[in-house]
N, C-alpha and C positions, 0 to 999 in steps of 0.2 A: 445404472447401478455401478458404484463402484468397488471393487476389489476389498477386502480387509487390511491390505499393506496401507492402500491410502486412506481407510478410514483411520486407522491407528496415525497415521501424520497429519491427518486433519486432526483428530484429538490433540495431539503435540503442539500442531500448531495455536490450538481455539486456546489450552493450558499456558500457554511461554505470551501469547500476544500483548494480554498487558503490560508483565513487564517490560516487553520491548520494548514498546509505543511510550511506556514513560520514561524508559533511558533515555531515550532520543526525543522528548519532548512532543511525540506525532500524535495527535487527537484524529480518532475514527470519527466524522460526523455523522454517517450515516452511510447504510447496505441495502443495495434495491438489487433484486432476482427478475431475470429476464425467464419464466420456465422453458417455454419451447426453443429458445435459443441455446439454449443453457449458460448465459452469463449470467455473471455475477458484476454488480459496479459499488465502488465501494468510493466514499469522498474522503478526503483525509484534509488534515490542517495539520501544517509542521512551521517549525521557525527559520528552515532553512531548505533546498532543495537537495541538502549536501545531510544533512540528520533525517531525512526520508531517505534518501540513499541508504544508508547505513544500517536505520532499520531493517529494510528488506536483506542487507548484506549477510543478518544471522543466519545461524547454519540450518535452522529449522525453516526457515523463510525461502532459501535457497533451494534447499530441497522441494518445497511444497512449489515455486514456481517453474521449478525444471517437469515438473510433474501437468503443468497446463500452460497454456495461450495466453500471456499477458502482454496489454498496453494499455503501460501510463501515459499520462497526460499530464504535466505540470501547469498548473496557472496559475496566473496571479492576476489582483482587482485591479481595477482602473489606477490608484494611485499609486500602487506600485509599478505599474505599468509604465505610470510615466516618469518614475525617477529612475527606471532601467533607461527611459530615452536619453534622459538627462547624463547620466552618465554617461552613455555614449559617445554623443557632441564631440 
């Protein structure tokens, strides 16, 4: 159960999220709930790893993550994958 302070910042949060996600161009694909673990995994699509950044940079964002356990995981498909090798060389 959680507290009333972070219910009211999870409303904040669920209220501001669209807009965020469409400043910075990030599409929610989709939210799977772990219950007995208590995660949460959420997929995201954005145009840059750098406008995901930024998204979560909002102040409501900031807040709600100082409040739990996060780890991202950035990826990217096979063809992008390999023009990151490429670049490299």
């Amino acid at each position: 159960m959680h507290d009333p302070e972070m219910m009211k910042l999870l409303r904040e949060v669920a209220a501001s999220r669209a807009e965020i996600e469409k400043k910075y161009g990030v599409k929610r694909v989709g939210v799977w709930t772990d219950l007995p673990d208590h995660k949460i995994y959420i997929i995201y699509e954005a145009p840059t790893a750098e406008a995901f950044q930024r998204s979560l940079m909002e102040p409501v964002f900031i807040q709600w993550l100082g409040h739990n356990s996060n780890e991202i995981k950035m990826v990217m498909n096979e063809g992008e994958g390999q023009k990151m090798m490429e670049m490299l060389k």
